[in-house]
C-alpha positions as CSV (number, residue, x, y, z in Angstrom):
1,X,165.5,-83.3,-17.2
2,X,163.5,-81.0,-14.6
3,X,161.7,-84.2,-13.2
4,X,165.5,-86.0,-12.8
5,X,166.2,-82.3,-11.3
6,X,163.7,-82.5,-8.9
7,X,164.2,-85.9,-7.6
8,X,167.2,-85.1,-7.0
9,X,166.6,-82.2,-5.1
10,X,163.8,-83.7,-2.8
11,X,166.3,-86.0,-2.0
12,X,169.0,-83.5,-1.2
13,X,166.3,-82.0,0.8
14,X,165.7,-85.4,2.6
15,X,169.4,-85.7,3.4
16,X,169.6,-82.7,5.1
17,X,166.7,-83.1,7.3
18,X,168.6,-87.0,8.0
19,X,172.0,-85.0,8.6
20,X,170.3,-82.7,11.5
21,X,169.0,-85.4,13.1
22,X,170.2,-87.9,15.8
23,X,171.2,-90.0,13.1
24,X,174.1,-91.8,15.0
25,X,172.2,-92.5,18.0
26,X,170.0,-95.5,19.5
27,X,167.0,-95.4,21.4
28,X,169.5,-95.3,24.7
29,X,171.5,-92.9,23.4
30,X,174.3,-94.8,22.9
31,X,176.2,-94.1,19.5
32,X,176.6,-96.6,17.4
33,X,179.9,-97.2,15.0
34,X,180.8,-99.8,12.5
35,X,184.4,-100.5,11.9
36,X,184.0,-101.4,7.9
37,X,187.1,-103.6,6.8
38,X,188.3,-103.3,3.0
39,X,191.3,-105.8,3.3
40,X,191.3,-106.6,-0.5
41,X,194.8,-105.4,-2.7
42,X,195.3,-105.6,-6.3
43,X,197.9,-108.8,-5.6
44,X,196.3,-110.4,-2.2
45,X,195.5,-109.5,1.2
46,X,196.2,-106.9,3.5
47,X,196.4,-107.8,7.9
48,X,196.2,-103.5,8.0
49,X,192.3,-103.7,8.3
50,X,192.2,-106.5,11.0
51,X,195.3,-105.1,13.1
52,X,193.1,-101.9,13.1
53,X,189.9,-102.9,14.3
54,X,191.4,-105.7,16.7
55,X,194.3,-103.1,17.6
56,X,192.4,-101.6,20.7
57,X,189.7,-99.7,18.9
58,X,186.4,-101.2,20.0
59,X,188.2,-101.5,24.2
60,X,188.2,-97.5,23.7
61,X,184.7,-97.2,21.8
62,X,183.1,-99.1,24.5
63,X,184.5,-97.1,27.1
64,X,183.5,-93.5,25.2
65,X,180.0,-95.0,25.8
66,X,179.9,-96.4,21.8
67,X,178.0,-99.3,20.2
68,X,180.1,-100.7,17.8
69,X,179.7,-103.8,15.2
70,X,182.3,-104.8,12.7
71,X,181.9,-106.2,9.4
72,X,184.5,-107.1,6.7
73,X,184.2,-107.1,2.3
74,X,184.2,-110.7,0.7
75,X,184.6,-112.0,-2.4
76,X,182.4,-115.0,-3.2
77,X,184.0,-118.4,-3.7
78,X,183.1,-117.5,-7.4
79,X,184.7,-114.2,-7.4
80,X,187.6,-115.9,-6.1
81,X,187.7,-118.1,-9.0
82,X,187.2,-116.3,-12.0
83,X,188.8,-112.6,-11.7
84,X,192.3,-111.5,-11.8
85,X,193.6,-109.3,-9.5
86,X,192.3,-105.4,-10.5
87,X,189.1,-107.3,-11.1
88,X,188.8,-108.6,-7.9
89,X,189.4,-105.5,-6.2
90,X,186.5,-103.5,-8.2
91,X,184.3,-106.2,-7.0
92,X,185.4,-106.1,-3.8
93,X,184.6,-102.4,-3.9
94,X,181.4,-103.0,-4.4
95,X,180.3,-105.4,-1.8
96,X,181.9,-102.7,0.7
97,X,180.0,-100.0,-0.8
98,X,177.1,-102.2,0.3
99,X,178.4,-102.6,3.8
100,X,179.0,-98.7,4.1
101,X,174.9,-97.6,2.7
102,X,173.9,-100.5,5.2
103,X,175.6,-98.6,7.7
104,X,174.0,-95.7,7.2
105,X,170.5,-96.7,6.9
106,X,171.1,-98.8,9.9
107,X,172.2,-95.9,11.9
108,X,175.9,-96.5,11.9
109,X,178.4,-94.5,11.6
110,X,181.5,-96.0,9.2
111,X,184.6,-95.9,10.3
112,X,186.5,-97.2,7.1
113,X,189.8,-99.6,7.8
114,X,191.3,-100.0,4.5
115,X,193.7,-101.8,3.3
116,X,195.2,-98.9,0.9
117,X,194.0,-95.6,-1.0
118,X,192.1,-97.8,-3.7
119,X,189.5,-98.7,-1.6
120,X,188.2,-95.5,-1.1
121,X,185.8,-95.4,-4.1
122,X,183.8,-98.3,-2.8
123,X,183.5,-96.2,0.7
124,X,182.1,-93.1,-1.6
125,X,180.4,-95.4,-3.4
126,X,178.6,-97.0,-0.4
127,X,177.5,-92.9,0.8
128,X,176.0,-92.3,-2.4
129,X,173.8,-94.9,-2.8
130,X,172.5,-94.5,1.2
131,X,169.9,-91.9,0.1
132,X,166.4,-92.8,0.8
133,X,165.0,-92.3,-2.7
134,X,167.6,-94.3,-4.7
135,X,169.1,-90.9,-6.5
136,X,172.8,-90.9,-6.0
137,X,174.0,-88.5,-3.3
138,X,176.4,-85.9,-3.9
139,X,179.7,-86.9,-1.8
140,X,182.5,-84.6,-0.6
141,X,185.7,-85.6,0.4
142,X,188.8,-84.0,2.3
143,X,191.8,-86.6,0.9
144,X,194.4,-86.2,3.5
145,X,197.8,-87.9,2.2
146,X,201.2,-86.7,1.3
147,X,200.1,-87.6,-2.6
148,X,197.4,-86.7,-4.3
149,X,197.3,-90.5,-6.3
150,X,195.6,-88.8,-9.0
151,X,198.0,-90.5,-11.8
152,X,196.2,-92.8,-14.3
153,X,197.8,-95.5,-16.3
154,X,198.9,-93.0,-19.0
155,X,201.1,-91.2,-16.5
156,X,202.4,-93.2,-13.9
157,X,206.0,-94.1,-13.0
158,X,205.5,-96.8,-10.6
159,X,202.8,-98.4,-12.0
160,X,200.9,-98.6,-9.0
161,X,197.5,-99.0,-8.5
162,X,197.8,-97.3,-5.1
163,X,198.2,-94.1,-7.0
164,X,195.3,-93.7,-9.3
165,X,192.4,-94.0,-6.7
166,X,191.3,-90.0,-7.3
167,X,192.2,-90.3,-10.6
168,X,189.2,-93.7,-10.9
169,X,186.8,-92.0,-8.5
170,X,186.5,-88.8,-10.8
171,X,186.6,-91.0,-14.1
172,X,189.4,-90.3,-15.7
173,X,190.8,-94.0,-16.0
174,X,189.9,-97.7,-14.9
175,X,185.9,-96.4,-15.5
176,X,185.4,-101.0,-15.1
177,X,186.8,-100.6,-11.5
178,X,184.5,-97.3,-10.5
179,X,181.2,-99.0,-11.9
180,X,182.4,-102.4,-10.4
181,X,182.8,-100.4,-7.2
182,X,179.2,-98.8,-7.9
183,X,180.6,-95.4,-7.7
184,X,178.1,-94.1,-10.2
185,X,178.2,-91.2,-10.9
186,X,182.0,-90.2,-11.0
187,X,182.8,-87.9,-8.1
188,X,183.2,-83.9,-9.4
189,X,186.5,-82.6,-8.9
190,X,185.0,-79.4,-7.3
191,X,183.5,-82.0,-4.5
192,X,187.4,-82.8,-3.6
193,X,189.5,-80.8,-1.3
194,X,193.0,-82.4,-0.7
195,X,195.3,-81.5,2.3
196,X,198.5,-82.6,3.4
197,X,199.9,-83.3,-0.4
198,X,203.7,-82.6,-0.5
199,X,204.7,-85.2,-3.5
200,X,203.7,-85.6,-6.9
201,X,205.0,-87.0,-9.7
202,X,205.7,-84.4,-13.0
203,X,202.6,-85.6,-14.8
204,X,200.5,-86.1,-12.3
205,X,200.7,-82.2,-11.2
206,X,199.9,-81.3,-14.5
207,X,196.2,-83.8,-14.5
208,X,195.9,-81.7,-10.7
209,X,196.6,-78.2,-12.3
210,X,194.0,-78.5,-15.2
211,X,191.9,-80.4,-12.5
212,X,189.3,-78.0,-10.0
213,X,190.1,-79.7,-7.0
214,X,191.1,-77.9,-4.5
215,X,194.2,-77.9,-1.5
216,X,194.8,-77.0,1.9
217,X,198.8,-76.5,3.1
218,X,200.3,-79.4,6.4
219,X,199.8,-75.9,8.0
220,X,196.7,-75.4,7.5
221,X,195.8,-79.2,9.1
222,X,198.1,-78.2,11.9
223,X,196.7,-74.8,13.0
224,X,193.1,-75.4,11.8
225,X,193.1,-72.8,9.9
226,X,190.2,-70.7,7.7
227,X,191.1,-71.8,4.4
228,X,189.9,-75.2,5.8
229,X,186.9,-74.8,7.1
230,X,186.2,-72.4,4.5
231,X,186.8,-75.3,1.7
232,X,184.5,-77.6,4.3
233,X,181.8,-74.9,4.5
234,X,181.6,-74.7,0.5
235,X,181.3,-78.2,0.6
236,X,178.6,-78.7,2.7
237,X,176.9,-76.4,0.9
238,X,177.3,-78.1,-2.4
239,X,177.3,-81.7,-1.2
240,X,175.2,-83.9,0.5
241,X,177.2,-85.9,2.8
242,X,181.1,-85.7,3.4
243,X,183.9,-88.7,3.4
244,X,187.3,-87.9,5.6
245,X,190.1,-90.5,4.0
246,X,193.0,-90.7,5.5
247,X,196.5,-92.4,4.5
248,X,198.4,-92.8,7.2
249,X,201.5,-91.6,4.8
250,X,200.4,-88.3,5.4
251,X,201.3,-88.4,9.3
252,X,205.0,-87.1,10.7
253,X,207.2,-89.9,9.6
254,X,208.0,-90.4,13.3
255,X,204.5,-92.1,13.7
256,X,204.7,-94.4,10.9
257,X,208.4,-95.3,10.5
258,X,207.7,-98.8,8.8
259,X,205.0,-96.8,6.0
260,X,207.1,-97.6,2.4
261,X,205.6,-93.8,1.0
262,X,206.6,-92.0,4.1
263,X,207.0,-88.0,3.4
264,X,209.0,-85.4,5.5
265,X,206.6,-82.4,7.0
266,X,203.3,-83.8,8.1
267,X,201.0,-83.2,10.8
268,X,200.8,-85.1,13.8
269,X,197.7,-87.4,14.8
270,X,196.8,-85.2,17.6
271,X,196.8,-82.5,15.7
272,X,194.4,-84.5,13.3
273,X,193.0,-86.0,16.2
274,X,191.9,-82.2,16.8
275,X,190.6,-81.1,13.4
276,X,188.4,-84.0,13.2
277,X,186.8,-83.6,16.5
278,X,185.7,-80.0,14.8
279,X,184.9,-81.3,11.5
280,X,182.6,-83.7,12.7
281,X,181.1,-81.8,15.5
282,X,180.6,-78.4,13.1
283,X,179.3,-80.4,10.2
284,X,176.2,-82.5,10.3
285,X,176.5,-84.1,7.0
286,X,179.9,-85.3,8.1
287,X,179.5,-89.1,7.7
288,X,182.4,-91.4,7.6
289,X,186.2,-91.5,8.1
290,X,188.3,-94.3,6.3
291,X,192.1,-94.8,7.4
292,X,194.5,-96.7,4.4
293,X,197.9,-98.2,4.8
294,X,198.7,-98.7,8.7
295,X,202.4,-100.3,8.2
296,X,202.5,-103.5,8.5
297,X,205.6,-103.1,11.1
298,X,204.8,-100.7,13.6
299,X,207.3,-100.3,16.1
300,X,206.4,-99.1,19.6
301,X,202.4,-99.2,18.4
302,X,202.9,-95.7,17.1
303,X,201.2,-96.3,13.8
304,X,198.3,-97.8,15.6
305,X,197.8,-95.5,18.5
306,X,197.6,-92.9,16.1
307,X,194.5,-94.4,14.4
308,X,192.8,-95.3,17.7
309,X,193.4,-91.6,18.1
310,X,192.0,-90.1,15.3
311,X,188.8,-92.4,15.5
312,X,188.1,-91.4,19.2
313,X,188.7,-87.4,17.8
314,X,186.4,-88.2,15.0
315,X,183.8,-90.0,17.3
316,X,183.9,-87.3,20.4
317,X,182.5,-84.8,17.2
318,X,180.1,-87.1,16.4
319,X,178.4,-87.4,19.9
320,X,179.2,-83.8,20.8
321,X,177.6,-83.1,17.6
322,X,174.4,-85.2,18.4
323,X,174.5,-84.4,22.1
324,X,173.5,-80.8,20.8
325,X,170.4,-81.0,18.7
């Protein structure tokens, strides 16, 4: 127990040193981003992750001075063959974790494009296994979406996969999807901080209210307030790297008109665009952003401006952050 104890505080110890560093950077100084593709749903495919990165993305990357490489999850013609649809996903998962601790030890950093919420556990997944000793990290996460999708099989009223994806990351159901995905260990509750969440279903408050994770208000996002960067410093004292997910559901309706889960009362992308410039210029083990469920009609390019916003505000903290030490 106290050898397993140590290891995994050498390793901590490593990670931090790694954060502080120029970890983003080439020998040019040139940052360097992957766009990571999850397009993989329970039923088929999803065009959200491929709109995204061929949306405009890598034009404005380029131009901010970035080095940018994409790379998409595939099932082998065998994996194709012989799962069913849930199955398939959790395998998925798992090659993307790969892709995401590549990234990382490569020097990348991951911007996720998702094809919805239940592809974040392979994204965590791929951050906890990119420590250099082979201990699994300790990942944070700020889940910003107008639900928590923290609902489990037992309480559900859709049925929906798409919202159970806390719920499998922390282990409380589908534990053959989380290990498929490789997200081993289950997240801690206590490493989750949700913001934006304005809808739950009547069971699915009462799994959050007996849960420890923790929430910030749509006003909070908006004005930046304390209570978030006071959630964000406890985390980075407690974690070892952090993971930003986005759904685009949690955005103003006016910016995604065409999103099916659209909910009244939410920020705008600048002002996320904003907040994640801070977060990942304030916080060196800030490490990845993932964005889920870009409608697939998106009249006027709204929905997809407002991603290529929130990377570039999530990319200016990176090199601002780097540019400093």
């Amino acid at each position: 127990m106290k050898g397993a104890l140590l290891l995994h505080v050498l390793a901590a110890l490593t990670v931090a040193s790694t954060a502080s560093a120029q970890r983003y950077r080439d020998a040019q100084g040139r940052i360097r981003v992957a766009l990571a593709q999850q397009p993989l749903l329970p039923n088929g495919r999803s065009v959200g992750p491929r709109t995204m990165a061929e949306g405009g993305i890598q034009q404005v990357l380029a131009g901010m001075g970035a080095t940018v490489r994409v790379a998409e999850a595939r099932l082998s013609a065998d994996e194709e063959a012989e799962y069913g649809g849930w199955k398939k996903l959790g395998v998925s998962l798992g090659h993307f974790a790969d892709i995401v601790s590549q990234n990382e030890r490569d020097g990348f950093f991951t911007v996720g494009l998702l094809a919805t919420c239940p592809s974040m556990p392979g994204l965590v997944a791929g951050l906890q296994r990119s420590g250099p000793s082979g201990t699994p990290l300790r990942i944070g996460m700020l889940w910003l979406d107008a639900h928590p999708d923290f609902n489990t099989p037992e309480t559900t009223r859709s049925g929906s996969l798409g919202g159970m994806p806390v719920a499998v990351a922390t282990g409380r159901a589908l534990q053959r999807m989380r290990i498929d995905a490789k997200l081993v260990p289950a997240m801690a509750d206590e490493a989750i901080v949700m913001g934006g969440v304005r809808l739950t279903d009547p069971l699915e408050q009462e799994l959050l209210d007996r849960s420890r994770i923790q929430q910030v208000s749509v006003d909070d996002l908006r004005k930046r307030s304390a209570a978030v960067f006071a959630q964000l410093d406890r985390l980075a004292r407690t974690t070892d790297k952090l993971y930003v997910h986005i759904d685009m559901d949690v955005l103003e309706p006016r910016e995604v008109m065409a999103h099916q889960n659209k909910v009244p009362g939410g920020p705008s992308s600048e002002e996320l665009a904003t907040l994640f410039e801070e977060i990942f210029r304030r916080y060196p083990t800030a490490s990845a952003i993932g964005f889920a469920t870009i409608p697939s009609t998106d009249e006027g390019g709204l929905g997809l401006a407002a991603v290529n916003r929130m990377i570039s505000g999530a990319v200016r903290g990176v090199m601002a952050r780097e540019r400093n030490r």
